[in-house]
N, C-alpha and C positions, 0 to 999 in steps of 0.2 A: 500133598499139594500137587504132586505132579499127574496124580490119578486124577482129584480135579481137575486140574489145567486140564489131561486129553480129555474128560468129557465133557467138556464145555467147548471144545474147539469140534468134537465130531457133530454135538447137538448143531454148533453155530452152520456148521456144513453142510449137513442133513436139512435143516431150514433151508441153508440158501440154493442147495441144490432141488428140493421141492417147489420151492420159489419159481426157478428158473424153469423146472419141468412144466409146469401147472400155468406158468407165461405162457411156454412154447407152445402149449394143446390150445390154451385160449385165443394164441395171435393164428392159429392154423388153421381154427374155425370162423374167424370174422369173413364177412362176404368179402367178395374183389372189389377195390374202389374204381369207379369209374375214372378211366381219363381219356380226356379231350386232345382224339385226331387230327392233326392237319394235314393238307393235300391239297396237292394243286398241277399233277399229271395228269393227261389224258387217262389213264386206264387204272388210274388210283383206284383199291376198293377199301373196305375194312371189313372185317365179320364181327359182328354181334350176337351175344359177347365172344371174344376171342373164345373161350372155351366151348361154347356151344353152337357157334354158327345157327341159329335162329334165323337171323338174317343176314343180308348185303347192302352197304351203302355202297355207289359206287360213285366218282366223277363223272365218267363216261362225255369229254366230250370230244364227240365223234364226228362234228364239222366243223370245228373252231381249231386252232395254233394251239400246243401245249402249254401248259401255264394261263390260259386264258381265263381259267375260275379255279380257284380255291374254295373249298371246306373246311368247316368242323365239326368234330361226329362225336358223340357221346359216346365210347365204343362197348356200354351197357345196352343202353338203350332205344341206339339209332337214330335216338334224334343230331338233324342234324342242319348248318347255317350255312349259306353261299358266304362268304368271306370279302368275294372280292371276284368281278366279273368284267370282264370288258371286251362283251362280244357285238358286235354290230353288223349282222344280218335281216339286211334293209330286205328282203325277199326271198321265198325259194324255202329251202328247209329251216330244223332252228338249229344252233347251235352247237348245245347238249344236252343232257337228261341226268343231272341232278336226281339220286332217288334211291331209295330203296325197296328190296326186293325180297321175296318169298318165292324158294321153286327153284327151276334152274334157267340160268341167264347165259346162255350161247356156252353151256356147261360147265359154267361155275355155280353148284348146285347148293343148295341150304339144305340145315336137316330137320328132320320131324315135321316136313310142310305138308303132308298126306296129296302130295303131288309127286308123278303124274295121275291124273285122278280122269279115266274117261267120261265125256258131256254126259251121256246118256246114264250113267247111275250115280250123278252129283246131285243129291240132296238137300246142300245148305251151302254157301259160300258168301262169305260176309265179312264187312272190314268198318276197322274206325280209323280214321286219321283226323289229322288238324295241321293247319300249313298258318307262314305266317304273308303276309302279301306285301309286299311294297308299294308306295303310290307311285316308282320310277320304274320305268325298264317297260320292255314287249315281252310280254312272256305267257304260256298258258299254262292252267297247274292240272294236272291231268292222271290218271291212272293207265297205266301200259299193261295188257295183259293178252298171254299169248297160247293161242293151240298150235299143236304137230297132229299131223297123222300116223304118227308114230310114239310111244311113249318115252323117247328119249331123242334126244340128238345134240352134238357137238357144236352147231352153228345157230344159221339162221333158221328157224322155224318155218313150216313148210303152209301150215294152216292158212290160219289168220290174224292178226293183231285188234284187238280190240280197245277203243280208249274214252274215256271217261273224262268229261272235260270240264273241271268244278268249278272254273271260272279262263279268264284271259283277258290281257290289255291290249290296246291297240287295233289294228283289222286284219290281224292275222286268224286264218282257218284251218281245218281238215283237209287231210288228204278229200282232191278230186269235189264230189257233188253233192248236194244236200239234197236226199228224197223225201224226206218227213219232216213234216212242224208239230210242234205240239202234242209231244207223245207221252202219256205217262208213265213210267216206270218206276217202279220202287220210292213213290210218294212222290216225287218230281216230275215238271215237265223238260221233252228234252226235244233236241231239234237232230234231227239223226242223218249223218253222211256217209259215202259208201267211197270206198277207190279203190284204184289197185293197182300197186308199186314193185310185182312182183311176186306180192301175196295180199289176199285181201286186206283189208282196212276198213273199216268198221267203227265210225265216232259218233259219240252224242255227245253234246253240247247241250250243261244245264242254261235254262231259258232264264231262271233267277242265280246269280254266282254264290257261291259260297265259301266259305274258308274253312269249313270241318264237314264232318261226316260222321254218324255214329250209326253203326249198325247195318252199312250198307248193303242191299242185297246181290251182286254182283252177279250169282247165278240171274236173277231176274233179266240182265241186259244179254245173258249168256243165253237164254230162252231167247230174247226177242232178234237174237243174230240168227238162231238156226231157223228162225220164223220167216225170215228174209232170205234166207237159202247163203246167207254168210260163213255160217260156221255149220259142220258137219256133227250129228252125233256119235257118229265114231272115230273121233277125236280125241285128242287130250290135252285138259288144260294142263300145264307145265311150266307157268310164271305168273306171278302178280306183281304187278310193281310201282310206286308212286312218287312222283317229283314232277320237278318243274323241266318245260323244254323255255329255255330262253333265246329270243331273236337281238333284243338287244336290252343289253346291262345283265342283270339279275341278280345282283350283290342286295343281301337282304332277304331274300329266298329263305323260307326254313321250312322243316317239318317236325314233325313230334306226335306219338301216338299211336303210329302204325302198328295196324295187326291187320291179320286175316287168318281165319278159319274154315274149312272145307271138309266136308261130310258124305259117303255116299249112300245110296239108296229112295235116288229121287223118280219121278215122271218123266217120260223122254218128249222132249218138244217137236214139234211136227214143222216142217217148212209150207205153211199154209198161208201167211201173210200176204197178199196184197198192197204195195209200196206206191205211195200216190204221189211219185216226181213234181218237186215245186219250179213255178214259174224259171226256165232259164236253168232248169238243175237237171242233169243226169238222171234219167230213171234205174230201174232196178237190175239186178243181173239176171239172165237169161236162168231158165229151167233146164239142164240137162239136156238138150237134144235127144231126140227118140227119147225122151222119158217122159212126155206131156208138154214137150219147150214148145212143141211149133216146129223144128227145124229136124231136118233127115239125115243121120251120119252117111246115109247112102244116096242120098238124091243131088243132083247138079245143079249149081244156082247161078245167076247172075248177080252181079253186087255191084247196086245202084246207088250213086252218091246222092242224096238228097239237093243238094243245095245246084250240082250241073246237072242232075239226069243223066249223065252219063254213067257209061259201066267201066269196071276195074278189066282192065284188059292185059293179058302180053303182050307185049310192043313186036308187032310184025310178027305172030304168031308163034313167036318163039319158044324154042323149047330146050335151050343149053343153058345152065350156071351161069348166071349175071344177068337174064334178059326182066329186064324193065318192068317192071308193074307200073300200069297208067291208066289214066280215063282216058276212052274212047267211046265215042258214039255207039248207041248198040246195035249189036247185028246179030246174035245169039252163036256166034261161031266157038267153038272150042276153047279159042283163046281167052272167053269172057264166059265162061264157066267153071265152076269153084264148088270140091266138096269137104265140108269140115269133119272130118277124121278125130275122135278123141285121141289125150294124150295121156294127162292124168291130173288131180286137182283141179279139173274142172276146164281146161287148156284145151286147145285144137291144132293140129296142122289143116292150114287150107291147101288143098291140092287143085293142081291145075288140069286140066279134064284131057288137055292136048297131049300132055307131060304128066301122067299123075306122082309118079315119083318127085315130082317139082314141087314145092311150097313156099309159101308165102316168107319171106327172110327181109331181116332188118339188115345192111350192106354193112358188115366187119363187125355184127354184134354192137353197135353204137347203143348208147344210153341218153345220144345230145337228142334237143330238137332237129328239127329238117332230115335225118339221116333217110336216107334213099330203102324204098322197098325193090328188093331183085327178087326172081324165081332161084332156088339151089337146092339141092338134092335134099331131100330130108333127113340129118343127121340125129336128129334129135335135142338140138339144143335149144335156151329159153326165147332166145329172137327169131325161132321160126314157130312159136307155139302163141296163140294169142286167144284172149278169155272174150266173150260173147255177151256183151251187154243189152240187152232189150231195153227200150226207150217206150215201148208201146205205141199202139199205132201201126205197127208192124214194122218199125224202125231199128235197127241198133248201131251201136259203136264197139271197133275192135278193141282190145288193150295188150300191146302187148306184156308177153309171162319174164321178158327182161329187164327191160325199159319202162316196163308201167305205164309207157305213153298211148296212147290212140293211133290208130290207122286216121291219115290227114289227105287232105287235098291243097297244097301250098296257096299260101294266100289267097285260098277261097274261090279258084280260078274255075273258070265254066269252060276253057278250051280242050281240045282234041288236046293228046301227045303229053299232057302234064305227066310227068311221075310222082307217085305218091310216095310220102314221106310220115315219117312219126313226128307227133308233136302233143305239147303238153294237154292232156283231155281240158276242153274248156266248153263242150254241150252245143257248140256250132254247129251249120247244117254242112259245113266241108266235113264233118266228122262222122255225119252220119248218112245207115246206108239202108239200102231194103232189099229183100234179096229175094227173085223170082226163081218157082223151079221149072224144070225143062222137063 
């Protein structure tokens, strides 16, 4: 009996120890269950899935009060809900950028995204999403995506930003000006704008909105940016990213779907486009200087304000740190001759013919409207560096590499002695100049 008894108690043990073994292998192999994110910091992200970083949802937002929007992320998935928004940015930028991301985002990078991947041997790049839209709120549901000239960097990206605008409420727009209507791309029509805030910007805007997208051709808009002299093909793409920029509300906001895939051993796109400026809209960005633009890194110009006729002068032929840049009647003297010197990214120093160590400088590096333009030695930094827009006609407008704003003539004034100031580009004739060589 007792020989019984222990084998039936080793059997009953051996069972439940198998039991318990044969659980544990089966609970080890079930997939990870998805769970649902919340957030509501500025700089919230989550990775998808926590185990593989695939992607990034982030909050991001980066002109609104902390706490201003919450999420909820599927943190499989990525899809993800605005929860709760209460931003009300009546003008000016939006908000935040709700969204998720593929690539690296100011170097918080994903993996397996076959990025950084340079323009010129990109073969395929393609995406599906689905958003959900509310009938409340100003908001535009948009694609963010971004080149460097470099295949990595820690920050802000040096390239260009590219955006994709699959629908918006309200009468809110794109950076700066619209120079094309009705352009087809990748089965759509789109209305295309150009700015630049520091680095180019680059938006189209679908002409019919939509709420999904399958199969997107994204290299296709990536062609038609370096076709416009926008984006470089020795470049590299290094982010994709999709959500909403909201101005005001955007509680309701979602996404779901996201993917994107990128392949290399494509056709390298040519900068051969012709940009045909709509009524009242900024035209195209200048050609390179000495490379077929029209314009001479070596020859002396005058720079004539369209709207006074007057020229960009040194105030009293000055030539020490801090002397005035103004319109003054022309006389062709020294002080109202200017030569644009490269810098890099497509940038110039304009130097002063009197002073040439002297350039063209925004007063304390400002970023507001009105700030004062002085002569100051050229140090190298973004407020003495400004990009060369051509208007056609033989017209253009500065911008500057800081501030993003325009070379301005203050409310528009047609007198001697004005000093000139930056202000937000708006395609005016104070804004714009033509410039004779000597």
């Amino acid at each position: 009996m007792k020989a019984v008894n222990f084998v039936n108690k080793f059997t009953v043990t051996f069972v439940v120890l198998t039991l318990i073994l044969v659980g544990a292998l089966s609970i080890s192999t079930l997939p990870a269950h998805a769970a649902t994110v919340s957030f509501c910091n500025t700089g919230d992200s989550v990775n998808i899935s926590p185990s593989t970083k695939n992607f990034v949802v982030q909050n991001n937002i980066w002109n609104d009060v902390n706490g201003s929007q919450c999420l909820n992320v599927d943190d499989q998935t990525g899809n993800f809900t605005v929860t709760s928004a209460n931003h009300n940015k009546g003008s000016g930028a939006p908000a935040a950028y709700p969204s998720i991301f593929k690539g690296c985002h100011w170097g918080n990078c994903t993996n397996n995204s076959g990025m950084p991947i340079k323009v010129s041997t990109i073969s395929s790049a393609r995406s599906n999403w689905n958003t959900t839209q509310p009938n409340t709120g100003v908001y535009d549901v948009a694609y963010d995506i971004w080149y460097n000239s470099q295949p990595t960097t820690g920050g802000q990206p040096d390239g260009a930003e590219l955006m994709i605008w699959l629908n918006h409420t309200g009468t809110i727009q794109p950076v700066c000006c619209q120079i094309a209507s009705n352009v087809s791309i990748a089965g759509s029509t789109w209305n295309v704008w150009e700015g630049n805030v520091g680095w180019n910007v680059i938006s189209y805007v679908r002409t019919t909105p939509t709420t999904s997208v399958s199969n997107l051709d994204i290299l296709a808009f990536t062609h038609d940016g370096v076709s416009r002299g926008f984006i470089n093909n020795n470049w590299y793409l290094i982010d994709v990213e999709a959500g909403f920029e909201p101005w005001v509300g955007g509680a309701g906001l979602g996404s779901s779907g996201f993917s994107f895939t990128v392949s290399s051993g494509g056709p390298v796109a040519t900068a051969t486009r012709t940009n045909t400026p709509q009524p009242g809209a900024t035209a195209t960005r200048t050609p390179t200087p000495g490379a077929g633009g029209g314009i001479s890194t070596t020859a002396w110009y005058s720079v004539i304000n369209k709207n006074s006729g007057k020229c960009v002068d040194a105030r009293a032929a000055g030539i020490a740190n801090g002397t005035a840049i103004q319109q003054y009647t022309c006389n062709s003297t020294n002080a109202q001759q200017y030569q644009f010197q490269t810098t890099s990214g497509g940038y110039y120093r304009v130097n002063n013919r009197a002073a040439p160590a002297e350039s063209w400088d925004v007063t304390g590096a400002s970023t507001v409207d009105n700030a004062l333009i002085q002569l100051w030695a050229y140090g190298g930094g973004n407020n003495q560096q400004w990009q060369v827009v051509s208007e056609g006609g033989g017209y253009y407008h500065f911008i500057n590499r800081n501030s993003g704003k325009c070379l301005d003539v203050p409310a528009a004034s047609t007198a001697d002695s004005v000093q000139l100031g930056q202000f937000t580009c708006n395609g005016t004739a104070a804004q714009s100049f033509s410039l004779q060589a000597h």
